[in-house]
Phi, psi and omega in degrees: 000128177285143142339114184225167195310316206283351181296324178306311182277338187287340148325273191261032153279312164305317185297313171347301192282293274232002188231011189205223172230020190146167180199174153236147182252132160247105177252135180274148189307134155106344181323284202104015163292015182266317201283292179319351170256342189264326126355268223280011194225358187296303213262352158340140178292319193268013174269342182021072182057359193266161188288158175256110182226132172298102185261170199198094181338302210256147154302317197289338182260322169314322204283326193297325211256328192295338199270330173262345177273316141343302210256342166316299202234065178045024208254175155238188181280154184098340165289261183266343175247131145235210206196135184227105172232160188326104152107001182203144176209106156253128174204200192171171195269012170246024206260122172258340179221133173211144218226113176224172172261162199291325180301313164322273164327323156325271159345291148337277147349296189297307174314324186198099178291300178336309201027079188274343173268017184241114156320293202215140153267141162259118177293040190267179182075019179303335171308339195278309192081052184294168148265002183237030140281285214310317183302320229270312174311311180257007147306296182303323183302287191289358168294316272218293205280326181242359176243315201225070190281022177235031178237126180280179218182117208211109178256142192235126159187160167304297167248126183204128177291088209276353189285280180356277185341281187311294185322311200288317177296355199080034179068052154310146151355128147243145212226131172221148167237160191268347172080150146280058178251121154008154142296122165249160176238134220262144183240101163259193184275152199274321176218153183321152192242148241226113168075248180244145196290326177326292172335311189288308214283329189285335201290278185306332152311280198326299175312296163299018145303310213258324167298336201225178234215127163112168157287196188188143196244149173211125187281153152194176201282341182168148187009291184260018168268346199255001179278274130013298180258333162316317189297315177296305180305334181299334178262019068032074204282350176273355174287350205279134186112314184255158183255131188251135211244177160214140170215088191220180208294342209253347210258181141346113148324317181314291195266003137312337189278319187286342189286341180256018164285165183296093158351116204300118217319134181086342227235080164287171171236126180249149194261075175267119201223175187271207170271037199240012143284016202272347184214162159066004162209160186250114156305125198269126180088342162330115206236301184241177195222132167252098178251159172263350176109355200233142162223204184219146187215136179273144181216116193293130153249149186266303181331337198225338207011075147208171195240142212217122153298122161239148162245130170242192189253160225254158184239178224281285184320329198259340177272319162338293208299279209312301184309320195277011168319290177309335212238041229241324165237347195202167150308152180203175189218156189228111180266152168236107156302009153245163188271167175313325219261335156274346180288325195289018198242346189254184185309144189266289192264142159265165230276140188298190201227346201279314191252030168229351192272169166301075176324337180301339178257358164280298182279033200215309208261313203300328174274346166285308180325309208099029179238153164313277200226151199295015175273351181283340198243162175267162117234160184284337188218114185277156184288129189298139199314286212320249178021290204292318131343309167293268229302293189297355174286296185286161286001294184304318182301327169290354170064022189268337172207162196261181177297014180236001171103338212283159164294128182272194198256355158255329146310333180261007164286310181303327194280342180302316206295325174082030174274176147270191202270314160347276192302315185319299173326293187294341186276321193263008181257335186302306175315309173328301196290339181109342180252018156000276193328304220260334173311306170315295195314325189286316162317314199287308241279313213277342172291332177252156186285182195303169192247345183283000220289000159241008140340076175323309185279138208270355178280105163343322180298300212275023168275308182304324183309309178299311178294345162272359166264349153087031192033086160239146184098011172159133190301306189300015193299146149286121167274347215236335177251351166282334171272329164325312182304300176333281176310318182286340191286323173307292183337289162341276173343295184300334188274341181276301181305304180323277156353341189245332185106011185252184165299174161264158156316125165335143188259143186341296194308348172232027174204102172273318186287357148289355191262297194308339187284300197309325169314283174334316224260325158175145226275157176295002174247353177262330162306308196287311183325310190304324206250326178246089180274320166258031141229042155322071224272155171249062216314088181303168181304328193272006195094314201295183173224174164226088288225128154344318179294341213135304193290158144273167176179160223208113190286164191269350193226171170266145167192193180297322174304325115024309202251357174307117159278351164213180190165145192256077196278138238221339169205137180205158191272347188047044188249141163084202188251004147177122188356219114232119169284143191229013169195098197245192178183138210264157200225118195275181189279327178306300166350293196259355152291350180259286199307005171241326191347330175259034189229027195242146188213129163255125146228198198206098164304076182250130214226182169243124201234112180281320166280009135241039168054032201200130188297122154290108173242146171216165158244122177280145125285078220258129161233091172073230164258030183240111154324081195250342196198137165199153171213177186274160186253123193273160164062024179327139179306121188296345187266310167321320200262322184298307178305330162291312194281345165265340189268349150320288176310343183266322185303315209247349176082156197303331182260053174238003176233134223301097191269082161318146214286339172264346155306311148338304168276320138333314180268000167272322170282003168278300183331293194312302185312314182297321178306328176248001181219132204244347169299322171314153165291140184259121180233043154297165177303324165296311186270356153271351170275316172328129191288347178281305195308314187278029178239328185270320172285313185247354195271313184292357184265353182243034194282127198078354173274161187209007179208168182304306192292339180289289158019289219263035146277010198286109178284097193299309184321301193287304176319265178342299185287357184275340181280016212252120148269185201262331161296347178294298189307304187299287184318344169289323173311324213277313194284317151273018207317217194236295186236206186199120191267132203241150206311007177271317201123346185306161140237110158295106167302135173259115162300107193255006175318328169231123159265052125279331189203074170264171198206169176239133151261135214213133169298144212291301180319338190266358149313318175328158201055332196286133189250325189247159170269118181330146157243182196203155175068005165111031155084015181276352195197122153256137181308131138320121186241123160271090151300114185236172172275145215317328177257038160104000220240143200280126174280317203227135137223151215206147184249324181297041194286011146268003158277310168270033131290305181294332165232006198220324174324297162019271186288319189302325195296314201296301200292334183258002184278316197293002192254336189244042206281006187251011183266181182256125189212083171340159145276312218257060182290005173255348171243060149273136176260129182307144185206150185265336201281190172294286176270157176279132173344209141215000000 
């Protein structure tokens, strides 16, 4: 057996494990920890014959790691090493050590918290941070701490923050090895590269091919830059010779396989993969590295609650990760499609999947586990509070948890399923209904990529048809995703029957025509309504929709679905202020009343409808926001209508109510009085609008109304004063009055329109005697006086009128004798007798 970096450290990792509750190992790629430790850890004293299992981000590197640790000790898989991943599992009852994926442990767990036939769980690959690593790490953890203290705990990784790690373990042991890795030499690009990345990434294989030694591994972000630049390379007359590969999560096992064998003697090779060659497994002959620098990533919005692929930039541990690929059997060279200047921007770690991701199957496995709320479990990153929230809001809808969060009985059947809880949801209400089968196809179909992939039309239907033809029938089949699809729908099918106590089905492959029965019985928009219900859509006037939730959203094209009056959508991009759909089905209305039925709400609305100025009553029919049925409501409850018609007034304000100029005046002289006795009833507009308020003033005078115009029987004056005790009321006359009699004999009214400055206007002459200026409010606010001239017109105003008797008549007196000379203008205006006429009587 050759000699590998990690063989050096494995003394005290055993000692480690064998003295203690756990440890983290940090190995640099090329190390040999996914084969080698769980080998060296077989035969340990504190393992007492019990299993080792191994988790693994990816399928293609569990079955790539079991397989070769297989071939280790002279086996095949399934002996003493197996496997356990999503459509394929090898084991026996002799199998000790098994390499499963994160979902897979889950499972595990949830079955048996205990795990008693388990040693050690192994984490590797803990840098990608997966969400059911992080859940499966605080399962255990907590398995660990209360069930089970002799069960070990083994974190793996290349780049990892590892003291965190260790801590979270209770301050395990960290053990590092330095790795074999070759000198890579690293290239980047002299400038940002401009527009779709394909171009650069073909132009650079060439250049390396033709410069450098060896096969070549090249990252890119996803299916179709790697379609894309194959298409490119194909025309390529310096390509003749080399075999160009594809490698992502979705293909074929068969040709994940073919893609990391060694290349054929003389025969190089290029590799174009997702990320998902990026750790645990070796392409074989790999000499150089190509990253474009991108990956793709899912992203939750709790604002929208959906999830949207974005591709972003790779972060400084994951372009590490790519480089060191090359350089893992020999020296290698590494191209980076970015320049140094953009590398100093990027992220040092990528961002955990716990705060970006969809939260419902997390917070689905926590509550069959038995927790309230995650703060009860350790984690590295804990799940953000909104998100998480959400996911139980879909949860209660989905009827998967109750309003305290506990799991229902249908719930811990969807977590059995290991689906997400949509689908899960959609699979046990399909069985009720007779449609298991065809619900499965639809779970597999929306769980994979599309199969359809130049497909225009956003319709669903027309993915099942090609998959009962089994893509036949048209060039543009994903073929290679229809027995995916298949095999997973058979799976599915069985974890539905079994659950049930039943036979399993006939398998896909001999009945395009059980799937055609299954139809009848219910259509792919009515299967979808069961798993999204709040994005149950409603076709607006304009083509646009409106989604059950709220959003708006839009098929992207005209197309047949296009004329659908409800329709279910199933993928939508959430880019902008409304969504684009990329996979719906259309749902007639009997459809969406059986398959909705319990989220469906009548109510009986009685409301203030501002544009016609009148209380509205209807009776409604609701999916969310979406508006399915409303009529008039006869005979609305009278207390419902007064009450909609005070909440008109408050929406529209005081002047929807009849004001009359002594009502007016009456509610300025409360105001004032309130201004200076904080004891007053407050009859600002806020404290008259106000809902307590408006129950008490105004709600017992409006009983049978129901509009503005009814309203404006309405007496204001008597309403106001109804708010007075009677002593209030005497004091208001004393204090504020309505007028004021001035030494002519007049009563002048007073204008309270500004209670900072109410006044009287009053011709100068019916004044004569009077020496001080009236106060008002307890001698707290003296009147504004609009002094005018005989024919109405103002000279002076003044708060002060023995000053301006004493300094300003004067002058005032000369300009009105010359204007008015038949008037009367004292020299002695305090002992003149006041007069309304030209002259004062004799």
């Amino acid at each position: 057996m050759n000699q590998l970096p990690i063989d050096a450290v494995l003394p005290e990792l055993l000692g480690a494990l064998a003295a203690g509750s756990g440890a983290v190992l940090v190995a640099e790629p090329g190390a040999g920890k996914t084969t080698r430790v769980p080998l060296a850890l077989l035969d340990a004293a504190w393992l007492d014959g019990r299993k080792i299992i191994m988790l693994e981000p990816r399928r293609l590197a569990a079955r790539s790691a079991a397989t070769y640790m297989a071939e280790m000790l002279g086996e095949q898989v399934g002996d003493t090493v197996g496997y356990r991943v999503r459509l394929d599992t090898k084991v026996s009852a002799r199998t000790r050590i098994e390499v499963v994926t994160e979902g897979v442990l889950t499972r595990m767990l949830q079955e048996d918290p205990a795990v008693l036939d388990v040693g050690v769980i192994v984490f590797d690959e803990f840098h990608e941070r997966h969400l059911h690593g992080d859940l499966g790490l605080a399962l255990s953890l907590q398995s660990q701490a209360l069930l089970r203290s002799d069960l070990r705990l083994l974190v793996m990784s290349a780049t990892l923050a590892a003291g965190t790690v260790a801590e979270l373990l209770g301050g395990v042991p960290i053990i590092e090895s330095a790795g074999r890795v070759f000198p890579v030499q690293t290239i980047y690009r002299s400038a940002k590269v401009e527009g779709r990345i394909e171009p650069s990434v073909a132009s650079t294989i060439l250049q390396a091919l033709a410069a450098d030694e060896g096969n070549m591994l090249v990252f890119l972000p996803g299916v179709g830059e790697i379609r894309r630049v194959a298409s490119l390379l194909a025309r390529e007359e310096r390509m003749k010779g080399v075999k160009v590969a594809e490698l992502y999560g979705t293909m074929p096992l068969e040709a994940q396989d073919q893609a990391i064998k060694p290349s054929a003697a003389g025969k190089r090779k290029v590799v174009l993969a997702t990320a998902i060659a990026e750790s645990s497994l070796t392409v074989e002959g790999v000499r150089i590295v190509i990253d474009a620098g991108l990956m793709r990533v899912s992203r939750f919005s709790p604002r929208t609650g959906m999830t949207r692929l974005e591709t972003v930039a790779v972060s400084v541990a994951s372009a590490d990760q790519r480089r060191g690929r090359a350089g893992r059997l020999a020296p290698g060279v590494c191209y980076r499609l970015w320049t140094e200047q953009e590398h100093l921007y990027l992220q040092p770690f990528s961002q955990p999947e716990m705060l970006e991701a969809d939260l419902a199957p997390l917070a689905l496995e926590l509550a069959v586990w038995g927790i309230q709320q995650p703060e009860e479990l350790g984690w590295l990153d804990p799940p953000p509070i909104g998100a998480y929230q959400q996911a139980l809001q879909l949860l209660e809808l989905l009827q998967a948890v109750d309003s305290l969060g506990r799991p229902t009985e249908s719930g811990r059947r969807m977590a059995r399923l290991g689906l997400h809880p949509r689908l899960g949801y959609m699979l046990l209400r399909a069985q009720q209904y007779g449609a298991g089968e065809r619900a499965c196809e639809l779970a597999a179909l929306l769980s994979e990529r599309d199969l359809l992939p130049q497909q225009r039309s956003a319709d669903l239907q027309l993915r099942l048809e090609a998959l009962h033809r089994g893509g036949g029938g048209g060039a543009d089949v994903d073929r290679g995703a229809v027995q995916r699809i298949r095999s997973q729908a058979q799976q599915w099918s069985r974890l539905l029957h079994s659950a049930a106590g039943e036979a399993a089905p006939a398998a896909h492959g001999a009945a395009a025509a059980g799937a055609g029965q299954q139809a009848a019985a219910m259509s792919c928009g009515a299967l979808l309504a069961l798993a999204y219900p709040d994005r149950i859509a409603q076709r607006r006037s304009d083509g646009r929709y409106l989604l059950a939730n709220g959003r708006g959203a839009a098929l992207p094209e005209a197309q047949p679905l296009s004329r659908a009056a409800y329709l279910v959508a199933a993928e939508l991009d959430d880019a902008g202020t409304e969504s684009r759909i990329r996979l719906a089905a259309e749902l007639t209305e009997g459809e969406l009343a059986s398959a909705a039925r319990e989220q469906i709400r009548r109510e009986r609305v009685v409301e203030w409808d501002a544009s016609a100025q009148a209380v509205r009553a209807r009776e409604r029919v609701r999916l969310g926001a979406l508006l399915l049925q409303e009529k008039p409501l006869v005979k609305p409850d009278a207390e419902l209508v007064a009450a909609a018609l005070a909440q008109g007034v408050q929406q529209e304000g005081l002047s929807l109510l009849p004001m009359s100029k002594q009502a007016a005046q009456l509610l300025a002289r409360m105001r004032l009085m309130r201004h200076y006795d904080s004891s007053w009833p407050d009859v600002s507009d806020e404290g008259l609008l106000s809902t307590p308020a408006l129950a008490e003033w105004l709600l017992p005078h409006i009983q049978g109304m129901k509009s503005k115009s009814d309203l404006q029987r309405l007496g204001m004056q008597q309403l106001l004063e109804g708010m007075l005790t009677w002593t209030q009321r005497q004091e208001l006359d004393k204090q504020v009055p309505t007028h004021i009699a001035v030494p002519s004999g007049s009563r002048i009214p007073v204008d309270y329109n500004d209670p900072e400055a109410p006044f009287i206007a009053v011709r100068l002459q019916e004044l004569f005697g009077m020496k001080d200026t009236p106060l008002l409010a307890g001698g707290k606010l003296p009147l504004t006086l609009h002094l005018l001239s005989p024919s109405q017109r103002p000279v002076q105003v003044t708060r002060d009128l023995g000053s301006f008797w004493s300094h300003t008549y004067f002058e005032v007196k000369k300009d009105l004798k010359g204007r008015y000379p038949k008037h009367y203008w004292p020299d002695d205006p305090y002992a003149a007798q006041p007069t309304n006429r030209v002259k004062p009587r004799k």
